[in-house]
Backbone as a ProteinNet text record, in pm:
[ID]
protein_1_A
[PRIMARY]
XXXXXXXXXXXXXXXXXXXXXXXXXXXXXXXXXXXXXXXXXXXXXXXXXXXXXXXXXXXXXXXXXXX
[TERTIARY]
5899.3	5917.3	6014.8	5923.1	6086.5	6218.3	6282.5	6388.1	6388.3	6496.2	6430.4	6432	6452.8	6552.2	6391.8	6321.2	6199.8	6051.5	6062.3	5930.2	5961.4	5868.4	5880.6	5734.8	5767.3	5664.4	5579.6	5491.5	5342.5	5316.3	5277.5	5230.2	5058.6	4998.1	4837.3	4742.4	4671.7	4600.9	4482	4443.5	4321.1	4289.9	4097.8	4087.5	3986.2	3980.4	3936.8	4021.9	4121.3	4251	4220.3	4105.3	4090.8	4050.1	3913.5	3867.1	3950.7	4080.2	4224	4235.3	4289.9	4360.4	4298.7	4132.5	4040.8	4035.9	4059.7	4084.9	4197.3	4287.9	4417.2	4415.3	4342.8	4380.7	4240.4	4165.3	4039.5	4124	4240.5	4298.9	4409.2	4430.9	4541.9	4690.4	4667	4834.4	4826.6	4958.6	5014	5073.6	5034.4	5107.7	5191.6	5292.4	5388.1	5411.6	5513.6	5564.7	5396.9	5302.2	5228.2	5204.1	5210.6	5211	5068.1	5033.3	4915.8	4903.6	4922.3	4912.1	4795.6	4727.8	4600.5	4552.5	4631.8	4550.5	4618.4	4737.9	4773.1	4791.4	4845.3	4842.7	4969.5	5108.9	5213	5242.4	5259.2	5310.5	5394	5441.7	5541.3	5448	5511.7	5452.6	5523.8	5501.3	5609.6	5626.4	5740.4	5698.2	5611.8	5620	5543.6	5363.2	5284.8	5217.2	5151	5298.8	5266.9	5138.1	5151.9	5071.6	4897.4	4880.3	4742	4742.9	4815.5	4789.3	4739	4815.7	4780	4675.5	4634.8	4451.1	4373.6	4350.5	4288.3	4299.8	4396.1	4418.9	4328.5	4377.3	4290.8	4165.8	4121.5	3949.3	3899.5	3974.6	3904.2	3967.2	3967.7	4016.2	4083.8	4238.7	4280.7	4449.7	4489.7	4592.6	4738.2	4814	4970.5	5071.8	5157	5314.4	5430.3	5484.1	5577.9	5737.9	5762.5	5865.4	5993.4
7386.9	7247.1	7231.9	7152.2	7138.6	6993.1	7014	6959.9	6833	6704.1	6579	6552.9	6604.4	6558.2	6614.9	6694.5	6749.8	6696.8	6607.8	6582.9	6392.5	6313.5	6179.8	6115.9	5994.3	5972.2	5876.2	5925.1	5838.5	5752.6	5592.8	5592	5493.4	5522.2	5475.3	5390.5	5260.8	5241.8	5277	5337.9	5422.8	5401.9	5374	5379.3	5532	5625.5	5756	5822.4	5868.5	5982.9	6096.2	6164	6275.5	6300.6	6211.5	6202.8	6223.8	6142.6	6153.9	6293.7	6314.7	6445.8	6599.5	6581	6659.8	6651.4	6550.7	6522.2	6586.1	6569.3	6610.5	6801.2	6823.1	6980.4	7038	6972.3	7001.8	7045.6	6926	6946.2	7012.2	7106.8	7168.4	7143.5	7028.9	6978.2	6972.5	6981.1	7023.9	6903.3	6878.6	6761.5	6759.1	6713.2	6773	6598.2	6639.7	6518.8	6410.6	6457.6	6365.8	6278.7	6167.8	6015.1	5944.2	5931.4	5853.7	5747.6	5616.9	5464.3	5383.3	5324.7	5264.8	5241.3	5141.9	5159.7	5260.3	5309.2	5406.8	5531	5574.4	5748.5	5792.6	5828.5	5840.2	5982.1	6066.4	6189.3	6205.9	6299.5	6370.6	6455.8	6475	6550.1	6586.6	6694.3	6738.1	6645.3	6602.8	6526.4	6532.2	6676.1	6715.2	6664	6691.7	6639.1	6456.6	6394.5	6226.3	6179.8	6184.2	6158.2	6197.3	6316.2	6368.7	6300.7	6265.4	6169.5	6062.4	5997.2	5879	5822.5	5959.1	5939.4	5939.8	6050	6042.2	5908.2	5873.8	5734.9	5660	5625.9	5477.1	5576.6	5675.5	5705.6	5632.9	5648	5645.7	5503.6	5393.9	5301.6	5259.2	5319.7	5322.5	5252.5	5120.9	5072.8	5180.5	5200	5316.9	5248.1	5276.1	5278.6	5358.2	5415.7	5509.6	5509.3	5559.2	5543.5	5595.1
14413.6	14441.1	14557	14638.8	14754.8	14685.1	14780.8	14814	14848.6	14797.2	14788.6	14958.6	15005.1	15166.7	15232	15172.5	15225.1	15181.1	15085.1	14997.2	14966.4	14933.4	14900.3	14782.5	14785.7	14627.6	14669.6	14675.1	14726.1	14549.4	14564.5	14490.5	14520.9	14449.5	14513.1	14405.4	14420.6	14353.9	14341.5	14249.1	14174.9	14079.7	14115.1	13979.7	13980.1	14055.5	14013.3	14089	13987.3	14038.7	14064.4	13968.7	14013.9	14135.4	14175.8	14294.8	14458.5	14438.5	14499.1	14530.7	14393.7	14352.7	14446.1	14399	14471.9	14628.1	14650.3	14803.9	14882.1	14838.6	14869.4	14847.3	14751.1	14716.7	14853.9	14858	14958.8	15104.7	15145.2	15244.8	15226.4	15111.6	15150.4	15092.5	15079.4	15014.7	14900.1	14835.1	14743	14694.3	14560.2	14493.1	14358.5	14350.6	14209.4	14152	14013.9	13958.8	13955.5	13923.9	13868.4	13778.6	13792.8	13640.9	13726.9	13565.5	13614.7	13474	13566.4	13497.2	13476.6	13427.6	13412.8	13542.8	13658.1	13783.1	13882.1	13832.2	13928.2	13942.7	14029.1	14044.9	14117.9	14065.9	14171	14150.7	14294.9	14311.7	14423.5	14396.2	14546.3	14619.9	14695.1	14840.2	14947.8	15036.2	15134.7	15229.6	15316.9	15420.3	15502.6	15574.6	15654.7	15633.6	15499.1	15463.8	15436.1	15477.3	15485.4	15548.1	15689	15781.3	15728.1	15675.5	15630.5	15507.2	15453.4	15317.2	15329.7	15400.1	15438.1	15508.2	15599.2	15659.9	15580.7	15469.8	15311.2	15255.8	15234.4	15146.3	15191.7	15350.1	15424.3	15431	15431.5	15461.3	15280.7	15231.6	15052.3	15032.7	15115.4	15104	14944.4	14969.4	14869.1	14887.9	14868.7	14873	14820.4	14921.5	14893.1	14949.3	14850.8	14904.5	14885.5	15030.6	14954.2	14922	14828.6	14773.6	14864.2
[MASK]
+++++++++++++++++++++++++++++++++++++++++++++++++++++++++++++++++++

């Protein structure tokens, strides 16, 4: 697990997380601290990784905000 100064908390509305989830592991990144709420899905992630998250997100038109 990194370091908080290195990683931050995406959280996303979903209603198919796994689908997400699969997305994200397809490209490579790595996701920890997973909770998943009736419409949502919040995890951490490296910083470095933000930017590619966030192209995923808006391709799967999926409303995020990060923490």
């Amino acid at each position: 697990m990194s370091s908080k100064l290195f990683s931050c908390v995406i959280k996303a509305q979903s209603s198919q997380k796994t689908r997400l989830l699969s997305a994200l592991s397809s490209a490579k990144i790595s996701v920890w601290d997973i909770k998943i709420e009736s419409n949502y899905i919040t995890f951490s992630l490296k910083i470095k990784d933000l930017a590619k998250t966030f192209a995923i997100l808006k391709n799967m038109c999926y409303n995020q905000r990060r923490s």
